[in-house]
Structure formats: structure tokens, C-alpha cells
N, C-alpha and C positions, 0 to 999 in steps of 0.2 A: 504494500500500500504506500501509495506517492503522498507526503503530505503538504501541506502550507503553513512556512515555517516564518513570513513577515510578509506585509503588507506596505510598501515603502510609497510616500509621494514628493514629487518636486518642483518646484517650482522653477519653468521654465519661461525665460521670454527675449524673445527677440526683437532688434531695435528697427523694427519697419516704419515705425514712424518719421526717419531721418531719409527714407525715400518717398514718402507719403503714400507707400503700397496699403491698401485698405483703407485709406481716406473718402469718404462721404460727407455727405451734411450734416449728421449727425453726430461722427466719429469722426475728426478729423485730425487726429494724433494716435492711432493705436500703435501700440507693442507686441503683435502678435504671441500670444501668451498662452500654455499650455499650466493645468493641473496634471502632469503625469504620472502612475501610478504603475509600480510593480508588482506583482503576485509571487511571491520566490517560494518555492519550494524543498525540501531534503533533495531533491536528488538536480541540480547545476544545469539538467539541459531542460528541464521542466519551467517554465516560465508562463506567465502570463504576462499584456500591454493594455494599457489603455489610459486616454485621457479625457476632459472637456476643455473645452476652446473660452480664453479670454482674451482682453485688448491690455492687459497691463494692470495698474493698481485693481487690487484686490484678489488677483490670482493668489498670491498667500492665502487669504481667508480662502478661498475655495481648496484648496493643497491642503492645509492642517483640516479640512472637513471632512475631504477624501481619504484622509490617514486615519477620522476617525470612524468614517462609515465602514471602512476594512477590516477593522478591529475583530469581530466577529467571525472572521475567514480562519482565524490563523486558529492553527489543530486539527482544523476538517481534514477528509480525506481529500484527495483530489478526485478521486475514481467515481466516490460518491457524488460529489456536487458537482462538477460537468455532465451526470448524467440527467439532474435534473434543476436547471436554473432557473426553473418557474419559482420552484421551491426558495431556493436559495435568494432569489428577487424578494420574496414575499417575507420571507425572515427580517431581511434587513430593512427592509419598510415599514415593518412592524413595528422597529423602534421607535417608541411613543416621544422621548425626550429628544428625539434629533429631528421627527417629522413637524413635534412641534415646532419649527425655525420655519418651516414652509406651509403647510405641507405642500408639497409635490410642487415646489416652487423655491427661485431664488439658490442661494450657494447651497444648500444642503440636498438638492433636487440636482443641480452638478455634481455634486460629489458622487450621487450615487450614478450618475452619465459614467464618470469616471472609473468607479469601482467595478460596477457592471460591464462595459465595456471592456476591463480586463481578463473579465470571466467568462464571456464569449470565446475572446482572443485566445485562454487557455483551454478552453474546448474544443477550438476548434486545430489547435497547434495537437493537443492531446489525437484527436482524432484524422490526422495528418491530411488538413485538409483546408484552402480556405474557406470565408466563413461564410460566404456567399452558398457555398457546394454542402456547408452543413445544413445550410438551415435548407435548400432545395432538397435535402436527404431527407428530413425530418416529415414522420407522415403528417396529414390536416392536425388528427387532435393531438400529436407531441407538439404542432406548432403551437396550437391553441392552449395547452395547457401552460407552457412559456408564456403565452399574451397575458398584460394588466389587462383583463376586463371590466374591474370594479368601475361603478357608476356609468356605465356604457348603455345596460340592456333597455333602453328605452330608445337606444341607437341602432343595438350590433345587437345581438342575441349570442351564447356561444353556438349554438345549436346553426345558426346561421353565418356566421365565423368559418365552421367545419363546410359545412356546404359549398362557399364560398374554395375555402383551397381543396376542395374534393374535387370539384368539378375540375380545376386546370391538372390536376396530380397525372392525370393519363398520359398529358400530352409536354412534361415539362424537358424530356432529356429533346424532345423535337427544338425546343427553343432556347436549351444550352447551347446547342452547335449550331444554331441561326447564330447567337450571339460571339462564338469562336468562331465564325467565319467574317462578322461586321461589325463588331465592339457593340459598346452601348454609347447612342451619340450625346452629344454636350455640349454645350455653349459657354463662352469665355468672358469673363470678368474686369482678364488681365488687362486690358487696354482702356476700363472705363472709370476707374479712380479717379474722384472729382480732384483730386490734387496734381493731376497731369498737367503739364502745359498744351496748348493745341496742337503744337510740333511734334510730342510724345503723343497725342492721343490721333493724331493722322499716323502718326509713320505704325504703333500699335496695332490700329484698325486695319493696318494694309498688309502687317503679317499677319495676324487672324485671318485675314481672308485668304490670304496665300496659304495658309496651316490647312485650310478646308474646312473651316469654321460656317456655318448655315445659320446661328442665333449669335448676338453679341449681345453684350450688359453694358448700359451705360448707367454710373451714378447721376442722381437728378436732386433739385428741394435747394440750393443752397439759393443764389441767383436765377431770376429766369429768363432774362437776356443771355445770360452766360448757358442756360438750358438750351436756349434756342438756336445759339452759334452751337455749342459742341454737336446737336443733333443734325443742325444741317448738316457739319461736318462728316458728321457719322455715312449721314445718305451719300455724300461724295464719295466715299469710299467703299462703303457695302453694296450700295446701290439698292435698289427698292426690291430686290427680294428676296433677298436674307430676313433675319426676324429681328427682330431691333428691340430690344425689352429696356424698362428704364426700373429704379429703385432710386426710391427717397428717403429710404430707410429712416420711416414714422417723425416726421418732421412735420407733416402738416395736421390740423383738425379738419374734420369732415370739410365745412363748407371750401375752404383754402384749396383741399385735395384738388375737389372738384373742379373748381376753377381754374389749378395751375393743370393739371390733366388737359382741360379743354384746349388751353392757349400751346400743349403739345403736340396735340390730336393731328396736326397736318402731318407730322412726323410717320404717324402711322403704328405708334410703338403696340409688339404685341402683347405685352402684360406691362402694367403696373404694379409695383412691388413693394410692400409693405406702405400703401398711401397714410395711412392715420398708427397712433397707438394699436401694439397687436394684443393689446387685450379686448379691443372696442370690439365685439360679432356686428353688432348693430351699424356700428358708423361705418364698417367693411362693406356691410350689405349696403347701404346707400349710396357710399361711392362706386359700388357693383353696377348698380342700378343707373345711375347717373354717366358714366362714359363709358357703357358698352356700345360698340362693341370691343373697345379694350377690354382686357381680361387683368382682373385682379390677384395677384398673386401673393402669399403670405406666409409665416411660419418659423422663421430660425430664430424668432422670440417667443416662439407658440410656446408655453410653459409644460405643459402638458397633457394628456387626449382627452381629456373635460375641455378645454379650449378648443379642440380642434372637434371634438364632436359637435357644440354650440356652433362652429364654423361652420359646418355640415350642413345641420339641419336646419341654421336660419340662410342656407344657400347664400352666403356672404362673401365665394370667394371661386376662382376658377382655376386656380393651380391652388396645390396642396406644398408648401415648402418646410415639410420639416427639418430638424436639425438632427444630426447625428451624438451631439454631444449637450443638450439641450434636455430634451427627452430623456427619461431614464434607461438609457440602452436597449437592445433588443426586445428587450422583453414591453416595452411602453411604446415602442416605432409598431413594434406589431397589431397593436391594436389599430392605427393610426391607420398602417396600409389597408388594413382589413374593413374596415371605413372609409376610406377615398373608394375600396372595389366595389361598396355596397351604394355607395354615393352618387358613384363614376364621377370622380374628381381625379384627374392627372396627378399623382403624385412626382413635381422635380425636385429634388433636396436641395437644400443650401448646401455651400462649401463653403465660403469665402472665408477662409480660416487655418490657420497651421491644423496641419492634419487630414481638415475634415475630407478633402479629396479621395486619399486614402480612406477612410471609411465609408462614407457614401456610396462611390463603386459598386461596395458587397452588397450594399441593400439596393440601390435601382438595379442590380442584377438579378438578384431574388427576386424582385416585387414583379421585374418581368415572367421571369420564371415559373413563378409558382400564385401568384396572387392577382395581378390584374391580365395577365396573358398579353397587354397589348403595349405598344412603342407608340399608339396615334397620341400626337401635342405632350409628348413626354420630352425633356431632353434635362441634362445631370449637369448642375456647373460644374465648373473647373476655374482655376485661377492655379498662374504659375508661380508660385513662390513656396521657398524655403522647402523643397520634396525633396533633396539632397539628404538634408536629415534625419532621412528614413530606412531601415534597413532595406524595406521592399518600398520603393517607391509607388505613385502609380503610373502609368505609362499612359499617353495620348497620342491617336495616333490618326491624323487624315478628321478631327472633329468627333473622336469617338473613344470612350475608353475600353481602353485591352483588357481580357478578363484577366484577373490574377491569379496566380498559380502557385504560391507558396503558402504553406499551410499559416492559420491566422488572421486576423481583422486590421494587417497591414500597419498594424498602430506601434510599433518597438521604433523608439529611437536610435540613431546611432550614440554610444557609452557615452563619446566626445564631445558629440553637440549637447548631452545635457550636462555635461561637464563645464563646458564652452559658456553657455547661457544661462545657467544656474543663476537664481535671482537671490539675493545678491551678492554673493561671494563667488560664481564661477567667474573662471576669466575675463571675459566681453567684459562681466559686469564693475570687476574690481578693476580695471584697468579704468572705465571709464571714470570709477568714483576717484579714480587719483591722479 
């Protein structure tokens, strides 16, 4: 028997802010910051990875939460609790004195993004496999019994849950090898940072299209003259039939949305992204209503599937953008996919995040796989930064990501770069304090 002999977190962050990569109107100094989180085991090749995504201050506070949401891991066996992480979810949620911080919200709702996420990672490393191909392995009710369904069943039923990946289960290994023959496609980020000059954001635009990019992301909300020049810019270069999506990432109030949406509208953009507060269902649905037929897209602030179920059902929203590290891990995304299938809401995930690319991957490959069966108005961001620091990076290739193939959820650091970034005593960081 393999066991779990410490549960390590660290605090990781790198200084993207001094190129203004991740710059919006919102954000417009991040530190691309990681909680990451080890699983160590007695026997050195046994490991688990995983993290959630910050922009800088405060990643400590989310790091000491995930060190203490782990607490509970260390002694289990390993053999036992990879076989069943429904369980193992539902333990550590249980804890009355840390849920009380959220519940299911806020840093204690990352921490366990974080924790869980590792527990995947060493499932699916356990079972030599990535983690995309585990959970396609896994029948309807192992996936279901995994799923948070609490406070759903007036959404989802589990009975309908099962149904749901019953019906695609016949035909899944058909659209593995659709998928190793043409990746899974995605649109690019990287050129739309409101902190670009327009020199950087034409010459960006013209390699995304040369990469064979079909959607670009442009950041939107800060200025709207300065909106208006970067989109025309945009159509100079993609030309009018590519997809062109903007994010404002939650700067405006409903009526404001509205308005600045309209005065874009010539542009043609095909989703609006996070236009108001993402907790508003209500003021989602009205800017729904109001500049369709743009599509409203939302989610890497979704807190959790109580949010995203209200999303659902007051039809507030036309792409589904959960978060990988946001979400309590596998076990809270699955409820989520299982919801956008019963919805018919597009699920595209956020990335724009250290890491999250790498993890995102496994689940639009799954969700094709096994749960929505379809690729129509679906596509997976991507942004190219900081993948270096990955053991398995993920690979883009022609507009499309390549399935991965090393066992795991893609999320292990390399030793170095969190040696490198450590906040605030690794290197990067003591150098700069002196």
C-alpha cells in the first residue's frame, strides 16, 4: 500500500505584469500567480500536481488554505482514495470550520480547486494515463458519483446526469480518434491584452492568423474610442471572417454594458465576455436580451454550479466559460458540463492564466468525448505564456490543441521555476527585493 506522507503548497508568481501580458480593464497589473500544491507520497515516483490561478497579492492566503485543506490527505492510502474521489471531495467539504470562510466560494473554494486538482493529477498518473482518457474511461454512474450534485436536482436530476453520458458512452473511442486526427480547436488571447501598443497588437493579430487561428480575443471596457480603433484594427487584419470575441472582464453595470456593446456592434464581435458582475444571472440575462444577436459569454468568476445553474435556467448566457481552477476541480466542472449538455449551452473554458491551458485541454477533450458529443460554436482558449514551466506543456498546433499523452492533469511544475518564483524568497523574487 502506497501512502500520503505530506501535503506541500507554494507560493508561486511570476512578474507578467512588467510586460503587461494579462492586462485588461479590470486587471491591469497582474502577477500571474499560482497556489501550487504537492501530494508526496512513501514511495518518490508516486506524486500528485495541482494548482489555482491568481494575479499576485493574496496568493499566500490562498497557499496556507490549500496547505490546510490537504491536511486530511496525509495517512490515506493512495490505492484507496484514487479509487474513489467522489468520496474523498465530499470528506473534505465537509469541513464545517473551513466551509465556513465560503462556502463554496472565495480562497477556501480555491484551495480546494487546488487540492483536488492534485488528486485527479495523482489518479490519473496512478492509472498511467492522462486525465482526459481517465475520466473518458470512467462509466456514466463512476462519472456521476464523482459529480457535486448537491443543490442541482431542480436543475440536473442524477438519474438524468446518467442518461445524459449513457447515451454518448457507445460512441466515445469514435471521437477520441476524430480528435487525434484534428486536435481540439481554440482561439487566442495572446494578441489582445489591453496593455498592447497598436504596433504589438497588428503585428500579434497577423501571426495568429498566420498560426491558423479562426477566433481571436480582444480585451474591451477601459476606453471606447480606444475600443473602436483597436477593433477596426482587428478587422484589418483578420478580416471579416474569423470570429472576433471581445471581454470586459465585469467593468461595466447592466445599462453601461448595453450601451458600450451597441456603439461595438459594427465590429460584428461574436461573444461578449463577462459584460457586468459575474454574480449578477439577472443583469447577464438583460444584456442577453439586449444585443443579441451577440452572444454573451461568462464564467472564470463563476464561483460555483449554484451560479452556473441560476445561469442556466434564467437562460442568461450563451457560452458557458468555466474555470479550471475556480471550480472545485473535477468533481464541481462535472456537474457544470452535465448542465450546459442538459441546457445545450456551449461549454468554452477560460485559460487566460498560468497553467490553466494545460488543464483545460483534458476537460474540452472529455466534454467532447463523453458528454456533449458535439464541437458546433465550441472552441478552448489558449494564451501563450509562461508553458515553459511545465513539465508537459500543452502543445498548439494549426488553431487546435494536440491531445496529451502523458499520464496526468498536465499541472507539475518544473522543481526550478518554483524554485525560481517562489514568493518571496525564491530567486526572481529576492533579487528583485535587493
Amino acid at each position: 500500500m502506497t501512502t500520503i506522507t505530506a501535503v506541500t503548497a507554494h507560493d508561486v508568481r511570476f512578474p507578467t505584469s512588467l510586460t503587461q501580458d494579462g492586462s485588461d480593464a479590470m486587471n491591469k497589473d497582474g502577477d500571474y500567480s499560482a497556489a501550487y500544491v504537492v501530494i508526496h507520497t512513501d514511495d518518490p515516483a508516486i506524486r500528485g500536481y495541482g494548482f489555482t490561478f491568481t494575479i499576485g497579492r493574496g496568493n499566500d492566503l490562498c497557499t496556507e488554505a490549500a496547505r490546510q485543506r490537504g491536511l486530511p490527505l496525509v495517512g490515506r492510502s493512495v490505492e484507496d482514495s484514487v479509487a474513489d474521489l467522489g468520496r474523498v471531495y465530499r470528506e473534505l467539504a465537509s469541513d464545517s470550520q473551513l466551509r465556513w470562510l465560503g462556502p463554496d466560494k472565495g480562497v477556501e473554494h480555491l484551495a480546494m480547486a487546488a487540492v483536488m486538482n492534485a488528486m485527479w493529477d495523482l489518479a490519473a498518473r496512478v492509472a498511467g494515463v492522462p486525465l482526459w482518457r481517465l475520466l473518458a474511461e470512467m462509466s456514466p454512474e463512476q462519472l456521476v458519483d464523482a459529480a457535486d450534485l448537491r443543490y442541482l436536482s431542480d436543475a440536473l436530476t442524477r438519474d438524468e446526469a446518467i442518461a445524459i453520458l449513457t447515451e454518448k458512452a457507445p460512441t466515445r473511442r469514435q471521437r477520441i480518434a476524430e480528435l487525434e486526427s484534428t486536435g481540439y480547436p481554440c482561439y487566442t488571447t495572446s494578441a489582445g491584452w489591453l496593455g498592447y501598443s497598436d504596433d504589438k497588437l497588428r503585428r500579434l493579430l497577423q501571426e495568429a492568423v498566420d498560426a491558423g487561428y479562426k477566433h481571436i480575443k480582444l480585451k474591451v471596457g477601459a476606453n471606447r474610442d480606444d475600443d473602436i480603433r483597436r477593433l477596426r484594427i482587428a478587422r484589418e487584419v483578420i478580416g471579416w471572417d474569423a470570429k472576433l470575441m471581445i471581454d470586459a472582464n465585469q467593468v461595466w453595470d447592466v445599462p453601461e454594458a448595453i450601451e458600450w456593446i451597441g456603439a461595438l456592434a459594427e465590429f460584428q464581435p461574436h461573444w461578449i465576455e463577462e459584460p457586468t458582475s459575474p454574480d449578477d444571472v439577472l443583469g447577464h440575462a438583460a444584456v442577453r436580451r439586449a444585443v443579441a444577436p451577440i452572444g454573451v459569454a461568462t464564467g472564470e468568476h463563476g464561483m460555483n454550479r449554484v451560479l452556473f445553474k441560476q445561469m442556466f435556467q434564467a437562460e442568461a448566457i450563451d457560452y458557458c466559460q468555466l474555470d479550471s481552477a475556480r471550480l472545485a476541480s473535477i468533481n464541481e466542472i462535472l456537474a457544470v458540463y452535465l448542465m450546459a449538455a442538459k441546457f445545450g449551452v456551449p461549454v468554452c473554458p477560460h485559460a487566460g492564466g498560468v497553467g490553466l491551458c494545460e488543464l483545460v485541454q483534458h476537460l474540452s477533450i472529455f466534454d467532447y468525448v463523453a458528454v456533449s458529443g458535439s464541437l458546433d460554436d465550441r472552441v478552448t482558449e489558449f494564451v501563450d505564456h509562461l508553458h515553459e514551466h511545465f513539465v508537459d506543456p500543452c502543445i498548439v498546433r494549426d488553431g487546435a490543441y494536440v491531445l496529451p499523452s502523458q499520464p496526468g492533469y498536465s499541472a507539475e511544475m518544473h522543481e526550478e521555476s518554483v524554485a525560481r518564483y517562489s514568493y518571496p524568497d525564491g530567486g526572481y523574487w529576492a533579487s528583485v527585493a535587493a
